[in-house]
Each structure stands twice: as C-alpha cells, then as structure tokens.
N, C-alpha and C positions, 0 to 999 in steps of 0.2 A: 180272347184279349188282344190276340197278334194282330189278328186282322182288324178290330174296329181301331186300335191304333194306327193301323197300315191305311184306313180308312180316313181317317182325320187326318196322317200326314198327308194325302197321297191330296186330299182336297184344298188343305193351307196351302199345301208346294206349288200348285196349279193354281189358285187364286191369286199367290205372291208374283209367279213372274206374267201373268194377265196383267196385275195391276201394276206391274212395276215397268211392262211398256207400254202403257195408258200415262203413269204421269210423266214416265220418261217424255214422250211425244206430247204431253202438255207443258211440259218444261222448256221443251227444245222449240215451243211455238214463236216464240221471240227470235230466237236465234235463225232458224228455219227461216225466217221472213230476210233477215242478214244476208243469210247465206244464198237464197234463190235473186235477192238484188246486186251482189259482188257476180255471179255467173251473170248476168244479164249484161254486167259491165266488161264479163268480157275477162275476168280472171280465169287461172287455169282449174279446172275441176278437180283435177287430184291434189290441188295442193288446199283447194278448199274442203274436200271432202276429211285430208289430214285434221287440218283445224276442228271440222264440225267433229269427228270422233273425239279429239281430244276435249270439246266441250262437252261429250258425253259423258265423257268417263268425270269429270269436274262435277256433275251434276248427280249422281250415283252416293253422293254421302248423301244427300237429302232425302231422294229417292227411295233406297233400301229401308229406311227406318219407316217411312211413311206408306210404302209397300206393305210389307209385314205386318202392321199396325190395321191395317184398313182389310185387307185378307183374313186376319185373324177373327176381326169384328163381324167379316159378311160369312164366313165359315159358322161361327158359334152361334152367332146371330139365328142363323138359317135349321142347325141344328136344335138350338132353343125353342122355334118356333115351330118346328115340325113334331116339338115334344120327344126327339130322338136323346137327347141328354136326358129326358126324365125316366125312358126306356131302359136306359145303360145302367142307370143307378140304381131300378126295379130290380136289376138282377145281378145287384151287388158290387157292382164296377164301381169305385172313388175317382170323387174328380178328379183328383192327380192323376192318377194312370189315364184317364181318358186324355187329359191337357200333356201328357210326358212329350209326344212327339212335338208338340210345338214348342214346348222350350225347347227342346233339343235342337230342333231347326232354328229357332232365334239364336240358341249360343253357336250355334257353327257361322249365321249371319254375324254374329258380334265380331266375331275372331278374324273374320274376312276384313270385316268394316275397320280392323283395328290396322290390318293391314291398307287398306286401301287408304284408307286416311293418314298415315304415316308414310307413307311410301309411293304406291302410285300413284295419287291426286297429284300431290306436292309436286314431282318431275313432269307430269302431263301438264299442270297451269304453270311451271314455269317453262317448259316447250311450247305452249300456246303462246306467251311473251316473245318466244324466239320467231318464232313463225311468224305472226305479226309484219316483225322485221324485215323477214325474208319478201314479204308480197311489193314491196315497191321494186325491187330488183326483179321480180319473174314476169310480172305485168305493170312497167313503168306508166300506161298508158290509164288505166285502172285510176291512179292518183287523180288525174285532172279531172273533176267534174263540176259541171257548173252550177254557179251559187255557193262552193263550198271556198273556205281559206284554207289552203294549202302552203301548210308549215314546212320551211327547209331552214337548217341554220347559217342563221343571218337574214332570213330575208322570207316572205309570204307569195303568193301568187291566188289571185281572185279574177274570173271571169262569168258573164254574166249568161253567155250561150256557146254551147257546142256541136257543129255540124263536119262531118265528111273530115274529120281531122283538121276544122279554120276554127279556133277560140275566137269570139265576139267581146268587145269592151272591156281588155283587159288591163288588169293595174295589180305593178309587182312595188312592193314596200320593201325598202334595204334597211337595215337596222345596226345602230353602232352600240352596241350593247341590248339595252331595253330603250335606247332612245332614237326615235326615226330619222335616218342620215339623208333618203333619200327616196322619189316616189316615181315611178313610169307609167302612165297611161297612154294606148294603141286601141286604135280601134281595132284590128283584128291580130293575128297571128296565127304564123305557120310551127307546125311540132315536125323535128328533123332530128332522129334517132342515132345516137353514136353506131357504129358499127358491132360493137360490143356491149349495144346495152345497157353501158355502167352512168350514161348522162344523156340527153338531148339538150337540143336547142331551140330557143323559140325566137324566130322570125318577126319582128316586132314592124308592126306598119303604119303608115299617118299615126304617130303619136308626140307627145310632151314627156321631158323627162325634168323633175323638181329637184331640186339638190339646196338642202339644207344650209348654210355657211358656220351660221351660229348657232352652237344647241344652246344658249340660253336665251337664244333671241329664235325659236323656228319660224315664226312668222317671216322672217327675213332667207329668200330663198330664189335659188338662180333658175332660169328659165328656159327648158334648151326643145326647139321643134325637130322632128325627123320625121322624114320618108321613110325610112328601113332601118333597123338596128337588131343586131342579133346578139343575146342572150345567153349564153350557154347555162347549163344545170349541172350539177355532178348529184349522180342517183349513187354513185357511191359513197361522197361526202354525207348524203341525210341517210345511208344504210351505218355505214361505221360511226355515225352520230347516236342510231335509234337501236344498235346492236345492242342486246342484253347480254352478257356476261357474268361468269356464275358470282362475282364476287356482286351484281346487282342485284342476290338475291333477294327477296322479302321473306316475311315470317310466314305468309301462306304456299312458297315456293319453296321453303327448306323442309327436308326429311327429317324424322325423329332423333334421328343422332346429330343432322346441324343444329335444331332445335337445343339440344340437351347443351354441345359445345358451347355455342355463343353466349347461353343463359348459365352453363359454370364460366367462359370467359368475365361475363360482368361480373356476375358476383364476385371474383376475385380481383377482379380493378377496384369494386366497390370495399370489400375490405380494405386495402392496400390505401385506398384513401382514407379509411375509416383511424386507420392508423398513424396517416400521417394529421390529420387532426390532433387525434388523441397526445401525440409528440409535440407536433410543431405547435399547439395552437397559441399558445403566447406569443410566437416568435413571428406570428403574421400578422399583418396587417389587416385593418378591417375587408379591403378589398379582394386581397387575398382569400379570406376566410370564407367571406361573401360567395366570391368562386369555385372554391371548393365546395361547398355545401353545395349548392344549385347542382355540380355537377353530379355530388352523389345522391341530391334527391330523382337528378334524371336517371340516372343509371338503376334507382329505386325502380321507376316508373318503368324502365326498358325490362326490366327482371321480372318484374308484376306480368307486364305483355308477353314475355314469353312464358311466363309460366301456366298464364290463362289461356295462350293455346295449344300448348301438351294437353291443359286438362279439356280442351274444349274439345281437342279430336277423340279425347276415350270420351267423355259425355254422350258425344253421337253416336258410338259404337257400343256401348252398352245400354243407349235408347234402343235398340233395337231387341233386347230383350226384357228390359223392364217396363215398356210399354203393352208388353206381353201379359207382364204381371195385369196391369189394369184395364187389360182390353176384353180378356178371356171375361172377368164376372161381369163389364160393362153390357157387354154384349148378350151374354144369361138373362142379368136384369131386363135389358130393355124389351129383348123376346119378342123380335122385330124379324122379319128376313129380308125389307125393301133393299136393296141398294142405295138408295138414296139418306137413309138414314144411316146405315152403317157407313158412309160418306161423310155427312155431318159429325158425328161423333170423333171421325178419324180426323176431320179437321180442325173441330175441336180443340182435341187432345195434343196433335202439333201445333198450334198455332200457341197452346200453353208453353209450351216446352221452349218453344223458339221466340220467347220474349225472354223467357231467362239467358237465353241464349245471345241475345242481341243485345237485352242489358250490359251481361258480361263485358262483353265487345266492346261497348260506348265508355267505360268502367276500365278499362283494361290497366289504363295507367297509372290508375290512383290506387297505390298498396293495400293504404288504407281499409277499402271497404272490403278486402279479399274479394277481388272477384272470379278468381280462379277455385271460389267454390262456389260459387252464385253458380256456375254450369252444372252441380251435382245438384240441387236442390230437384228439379223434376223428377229425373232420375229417384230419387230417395221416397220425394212423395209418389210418386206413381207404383213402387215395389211396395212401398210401407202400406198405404190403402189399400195395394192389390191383393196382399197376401192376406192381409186383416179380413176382405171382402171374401177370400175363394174359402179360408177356415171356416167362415160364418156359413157359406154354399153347404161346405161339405158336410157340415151335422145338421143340415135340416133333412 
C-alpha cells in the first residue's frame, strides 16, 4: 500500500511543479516581452529583474490552483488508461487510499496558498507599486521615448524622434489645474543631466512658446519665438509625486489583518451612524438625512468589498483542493492519457471557477447580492459532485 501511494505521490509532485513552470512562463509571456523592452531602453537589470520576481511571486495564486488541477487530471488520466487503477482495485485497494496522497499534497498546497495570498502576494504587489516609483530616479533617461506623453506634475512632454541624446519636434504642455496654461514647441532639444540625478534639463531650440491669457477665452493666447530656451525638470518633484506610501494602500496590497482592521473600522463608523439616525432623525433635515444615508449606504458597499476579498483569497486557497475532489473521478471517467485533453478539461474546470470569481469582483459593492459567497459556490460544487462522483467509483 506504502509504496503505490508513494507512487501516485511521487508522480502528482513531479507533474505539479513541471506544470507549474510551464504556466508560470506562459503567464509571465506578457510581462517578459515588458521586461526584455525596458533592458533594451537601457534600464538597470537588477532593479528589473526585482520587479520581474516580484511579478512572479503575484502570479502563483492563479498558478498553484491550476497547477495541481491539471497534474492531478494527466496523473489519473494516464493511470486510468493504462488500466493501472483497475489493477489496484483487483487486489483490494479503495479509491480513497490510492487518491489519500493527493489530498494530502493539495491540503499542504491549500495552507501555503492561505498563506501566500494573505501575506506574501499582498507586500510583493504592493512593493511592485513602490518600485515603479523608484525607476524614473535610477534611469531618468528610460522615461523619454518617443511617441509617448510623458506625465510630470503640472505639465506633459511629447517628442516625435530620438537620436544620440537630440529629441526631434518636441512640445511640452504646462497645466493650471486640468486646464491648459500654456504650450512650447522646438524643433529639437538637448537632455543635460543634474549632477545628482534628481532633475535634467532640456535645451529647447528654434521653437514657439503659447501662453494662454484667458481660460475662459483659450483661443485668445500670446506668441513668443526663441532660439534657445532651457527648461529645467525636477525627477524628484514626479518621484515624491508618484511615491506610494503605506497609507496608499489598496484592498489587493493589504495583508489579512489590514484587511480584517479597516473592514471592523467601517462597520463601526457604519453603526455609529446607524445610530445617529435612529436618534437624530427628526431633528434633521431633509438634506442632512439624505447625507447621512448615501454615506452609510457607501460604507455598506466599502464593507461588502472587503469582505468579498477575505473570502476571495480563502476561495483560491481551498480551490486548490477541492478541485481535487473533481479532477480525480473526471479524469477516471474520461480514461484518456493525451495531454492535451487532460489540458482541456483543466481549462475547463478554471475557467468555471474564475467567472464566479470575476463575477464576485464586478459585484463587490452591492451588499445586496452577497457576493462574498458567490466565491464559495465552485468550490462547494466542485467537492459536492466530487465526492458524490468518487462514492459512486468506489462500489462499482
């Protein structure tokens, strides 16, 4: 018995992490195209290669579940069809004891995935946010490329070609809120680096510069020609603009215990209004009342959202093993060993799971439809059918 279990582990274990750097590097194909065009421009490799891990480890909730799911299915698959499960059962072995090592292997996956998605995901994409920030300060040069609008606050930069460090046709837009103050067109320009990196300057040559008078007249604007005019930048100004800080966090950048805080902070703002209602409400005004309400129907909706993502990170972490439940008799049944079908089936089977999944998400805000169970629903069908399915296996 030790060994044909030792057997089935030893060949799920070895299918899982094949398949789990297969989709990983089908995952990362996007990103890979990113990352080999930023080195080409000339960023620095280590601070790229930081980024690319941390977008690996971000792509490992999706991975692991669909890993394990797809291994499980070309394991059984392969064993169904070599009539090796029919062998096992000849000589008195039950399903369960032959399938024990791969739950066992899926609940150790669950308990990692509970962690990873709680924990390390959450600080990795919101270090990926930080890092971001850091690349205009370590390769300021990297920002300039041509065709693109390049955002600094206050004000844009667009050029149409770039040769030997001389920008061609360029036009920088100044901005007095959201409304356009003022516009520079040169035909070429020089980049002339601070000493410290923290800002450059561009060299502006044969160009026009347009200066608005009236913003509610812009049509009406002053006309000024130059030979030479020079520009300065502050690369520090658009870093301490675009810094993220932890109080910037989002709901997919906080750990399970920010999650948990913020979502009992609301709910106890959301009482506290609930009550003053309940006191005040004679004593207010339509307008008032109006106010109040909108705000604790938002605070409904912000409570709804985080509660749908508590549940949405254990969803993906016990997909990992209740996909288990319906992969094992799928795979018996279909009594296939191609690859390619055991492929199909596994995409399938995710592709189910992650509509409920994406539903949820679009849903998040409206209390209403509980969407913070809408994520258990695969989960439930896929253990409910599975175990219905492997009973039915086991007394034939």
């Amino acid at each position: 018995m030790k060994i044909i279990q030792r057997y089935i582990g030893k060949s799920v274990a070895g299918t899982f992490l094949i398949t789990l750097l297969v989709l990983t590097g089908i995952l990362c194909l996007g990103n890979l195209i990113k990352v080999a065009d930023l080195i080409l421009k000339g960023m620095d490799p280590i601070l790229i290669l930081r980024f690319f891990g941390f977008l690996v480890v971000g792509l490992l909730e999706y991975a692991i579940p669909m890993a394990i799911l797809t291994a499980t299915i070309l394991v059984f698959g392969r064993l169904s069809a070599d009539n090796e499960i029919t062998g096992m059962r000849a000589s008195g072995i039950g399903l369960f004891p032959i399938t024990a090592p791969v739950f066992f292997f899926a609940f150790v996956l669950m308990l990692f995935c509970v962690y990873l998605q709680n924990t390390v995901i959450p600080t990795y994409g919101f270090a990926i946010r930080k890092l971001k920030a850091e690349f205009c300060l370590q390769d300021p040069d990297v920002l300039l490329q041509p065709g693109e609008i390049i955002t600094f606050p206050g004000y844009t930069i667009s050029f149409d070609k770039k040769e030997d460090g001389v920008l061609y046709k360029v036009q920088i837009n100044q901005y007095n809120g959201d409304d356009l103050a003022s516009a520079i067109f040169a035909k070429r320009a020089l980049i002339e680096f601070d000493r410290d990196r923290e800002g450059f300057t561009l060299k502006l040559y044969d160009g026009t510069a347009e200066e608005i008078i009236d913003r509610a007249n812009p049509e009406i604007r002053t006309h000024t020609t130059f030979g030479e005019f020079s520009y300065p930048i502050s690369l520090k100004e658009l870093y301490e603009e675009s810094l993220v800080r932890d109080k910037d966090k989002r709901k997919k950048d906080m750990t399970w215990g920010e999650l948990r805080k913020k979502r009992l902070d609301l709910i106890l703002e959301t009482e506290l209004l609930q009550e003053i209602i309940t006191e005040r409400k004679k004593d207010m005004t339509p307008d008032e009342l109006k106010l109040t309400v909108d705000i604790l129907h938002e605070n409904h909706g912000e409570i709804s959202n985080f509660t749908t993502e508590l549940h949405k990170r254990l969803s993906l972490a016990v997909a990992c093993l209740s996909l288990i439940f319906i992969s094992i008799p799928l795979a018996i049944k279909a009594h296939r060993s191609e690859k390619t079908i055991g492929m199909a089936l596994s995409l399938a089977l995710i592709f189910f799971f992650y509509i409920f999944i994406a539903y949820a998400d679009a849903v998040a805000d409206n209390y209403k439809t509980y969407p913070y169970l809408i994520v258990w629903i695969p989960n439930i069908l896929f253990i409910g059918f599975g175990t219905l399915w492997m009973v039915k296996f086991s007394r034939i």
